[in-house]
Structures are given as C-alpha cells and as structure tokens.
N, C-alpha and C positions, 0 to 999 in steps of 0.2 A: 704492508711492508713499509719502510720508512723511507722516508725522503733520503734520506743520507745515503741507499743505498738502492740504488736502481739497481734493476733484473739484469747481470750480465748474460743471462744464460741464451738468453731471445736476442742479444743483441751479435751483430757483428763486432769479430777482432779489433784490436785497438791499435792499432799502428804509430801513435803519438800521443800524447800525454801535455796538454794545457794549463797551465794553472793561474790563478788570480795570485794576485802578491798579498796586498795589504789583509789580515786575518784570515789566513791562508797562511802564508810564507812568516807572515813576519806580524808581529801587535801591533796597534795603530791606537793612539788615542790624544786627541787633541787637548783632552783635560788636563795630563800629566803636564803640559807644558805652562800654560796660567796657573794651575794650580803653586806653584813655584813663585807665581807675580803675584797672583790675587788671596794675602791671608783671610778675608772674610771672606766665609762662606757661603752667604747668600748673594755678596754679589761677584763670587767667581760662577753661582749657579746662574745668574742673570746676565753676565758675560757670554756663558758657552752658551745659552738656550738666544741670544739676542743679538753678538756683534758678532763672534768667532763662532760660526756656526757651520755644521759638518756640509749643510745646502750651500750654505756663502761658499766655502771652499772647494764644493761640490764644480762650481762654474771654473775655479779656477785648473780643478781638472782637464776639464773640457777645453782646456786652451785660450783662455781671458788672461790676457797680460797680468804679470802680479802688482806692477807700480800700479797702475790705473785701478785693480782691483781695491787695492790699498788705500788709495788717495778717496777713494768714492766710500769707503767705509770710515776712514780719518775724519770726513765731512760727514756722514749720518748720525754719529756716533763721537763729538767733539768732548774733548779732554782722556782721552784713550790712545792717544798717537801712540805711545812707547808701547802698549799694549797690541797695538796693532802689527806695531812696525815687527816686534817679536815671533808673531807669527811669520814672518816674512825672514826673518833670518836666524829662527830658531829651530827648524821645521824637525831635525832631528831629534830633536827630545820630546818630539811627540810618537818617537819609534823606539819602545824601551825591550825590546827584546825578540826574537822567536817565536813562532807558535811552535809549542812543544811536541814534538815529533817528525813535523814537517819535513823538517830540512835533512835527516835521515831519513826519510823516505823519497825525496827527491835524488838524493847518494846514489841510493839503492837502485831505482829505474836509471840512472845515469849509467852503472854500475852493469846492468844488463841490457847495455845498447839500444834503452828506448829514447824516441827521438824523444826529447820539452821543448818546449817554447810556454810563451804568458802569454797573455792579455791584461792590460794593468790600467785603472782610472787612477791616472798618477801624471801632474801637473808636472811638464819638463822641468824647469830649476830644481825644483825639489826629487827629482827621478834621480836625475844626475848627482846629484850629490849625497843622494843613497845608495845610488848604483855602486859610486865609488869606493863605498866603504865594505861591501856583501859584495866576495868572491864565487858564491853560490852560483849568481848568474852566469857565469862561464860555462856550466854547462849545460845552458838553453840556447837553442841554436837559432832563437831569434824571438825578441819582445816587443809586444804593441802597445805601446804607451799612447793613452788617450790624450796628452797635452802636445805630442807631437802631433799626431792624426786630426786633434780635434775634433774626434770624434771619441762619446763613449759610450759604455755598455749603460742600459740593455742594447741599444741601438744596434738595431742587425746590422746595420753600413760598417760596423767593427765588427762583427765577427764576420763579414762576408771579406773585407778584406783582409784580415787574419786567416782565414783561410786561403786565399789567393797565396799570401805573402810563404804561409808554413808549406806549404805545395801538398796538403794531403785535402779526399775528401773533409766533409765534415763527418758522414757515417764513420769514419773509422779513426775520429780524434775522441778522447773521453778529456771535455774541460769541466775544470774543476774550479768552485766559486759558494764564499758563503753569503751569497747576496740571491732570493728566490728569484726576482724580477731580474736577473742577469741567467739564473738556469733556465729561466723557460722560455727567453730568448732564446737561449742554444739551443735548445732543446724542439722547439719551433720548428727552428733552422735544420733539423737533423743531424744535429752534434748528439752525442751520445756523453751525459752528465750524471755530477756527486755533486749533490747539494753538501758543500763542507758543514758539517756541526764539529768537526774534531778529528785529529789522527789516526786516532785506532779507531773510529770509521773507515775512514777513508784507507787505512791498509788493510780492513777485511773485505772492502770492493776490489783494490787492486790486486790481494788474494784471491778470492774468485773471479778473475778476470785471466789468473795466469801471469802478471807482472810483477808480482813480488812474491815471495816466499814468506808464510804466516811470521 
C-alpha cells in the first residue's frame, strides 16, 4: 500500500483534520526569488546550495531573530548584503501559488463541519505577512506556527502541544504533511496520517475515510 494512503479501515474516526501549509496548502520555493537577482546560473546554483539555504532558513523557522540571522550570514558570506537582505523582505515571491487542489479540498471539509486546524514550520514575520494575504485560513480554528512556539516539527513537543491547544485526542486527528520525518513523528505519537505526494491522494484517503465525497 502506499505511503500517501494509510489504511483508514483499521483506524478509528477522524474528528479533525491537521494539515501542514508550505507544499501542502500552498508552493514554496526559495529559488524563484534569486533566481530574479542572480542572472548566472551557476552562481544562482552556488547561492541556493551555500548562503540562502532551505537548513539556513530552516533555523529561522524555529524561532532565530531574522536581523541577527541576517547580519551573521552578511558576515559569512560578504559582498551579498542586497542578496541577503531580499531574503528578509521579499519572502513572498518565494510563495508563487497554490497546491493544485488543496485548497478545494480544504472548502470541502470546511463545508461539512469538520473541525482544521495546522501545524506549520513557518518563521512569524514571514507567517504574518502571508497569513495576511490567504483568507483560507479563516476557516482553521486554530494554527501552530513553529516561529511562534519555537518549536518544530518533527519535534513531538509540537505536536504534543498542538494537540493540547486543538482539544482533540491525537487517535482521532488525521494530520497531513509532505515532509516523511514530520509523519512518523505523528504517527509515533498516535496521530493517524497522509503522507502528502498530491491532491487526488489525498482526496481518495478523505474519501475512504467518509469526509469528502469522491
């Protein structure tokens, strides 16, 4: 059986519905944004693979100040400043669309009174000013941003307090995440999980689950 679709048949009822944001909800890709600044091609690829790197940004998830982050990669990395700083106040054009089908299927459970909530490795300045733009999130009745928490996934300390926060067991939440090492954290934990590869995955588990209609 494939990853993408664990056995609902064995599992208990779903009473809520979890999902990751970034390639899940929405694209994400840090290229798209240098690529704009850096016309050579070998060194937009020595850029993304050495200063502006998804681990570098990774910390800033986790709740690491962005000036200080900034300023310490300014200094490792000299004659890059405006390169740097772009990252720091261009963050949006690293977010060029939708995952295609998502967010109708997110309607859908909304649609049929199932609770959402996230879970999301997403650095507050840059949450915020994504939040602001995606009315989507309205109807999740609560997000755990890992730059607030400073804490993130896999780290069970976030999903043990996402579960506090969402007031359901974990047996009876199915979160959703295309990241393996964040599903078998949940999954550990007794969360009940879809490893995301895609939509129409992930709407023939919530069809055999009973939460959406094929």
């Amino acid at each position: 059986m494939s990853a993408a679709h664990e056995n609902p048949s064995v599992e208990a009822p779903v009473h809520a519905v979890v999902f990751d944001v970034g390639r899940v909800l929405v694209e994400w890709d840090m290229r798209l944004l240098f690529a704009k600044l850096i016309p050579e091609p070998e060194r937009l690829d020595w850029f993304c693979a050495t200063v502006v790197t998804e681990e570098w940004h990774f910390e800033h998830d986790a709740g690491r100040d962005l000036t200080e982050l900034v300023a310490e990669r300014k200094a490792a990395y000299p004659g890059n400043d405006a390169l740097i700083d772009a990252y720091a106040t261009r963050f949006l054009e690293t977010i060029p669309g939708n995952v295609a089908g998502s967010h109708e299927i997110v309607r859908e459970l909304a649609a049929r009174d199932v609770p959402l909530f996230a879970i999301t490795n997403f650095a507050s300045p840059f949450w915020r000013e994504y939040r602001a733009t995606e009315p989507l999130f309205d109807l999740f009745g609560d997000i755990v941003v890992s730059g607030d928490e400073k804490l993130v996934k896999p780290d069970r300390r976030i999903f043990d307090l996402a579960a506090r926060r969402f007031g359901h067991e974990p047996g009876a939440m199915l979160f959703i995440d295309d990241n393996a090492a964040n599903i078998a954290s949940a999954r550990e934990l007794g969360w009940q999980v879809h490893h995301f590869l895609g939509s129409e995955g992930l709407r023939a588990d919530l069809t055999a689950r009973g939460l959406v209609k094929a």
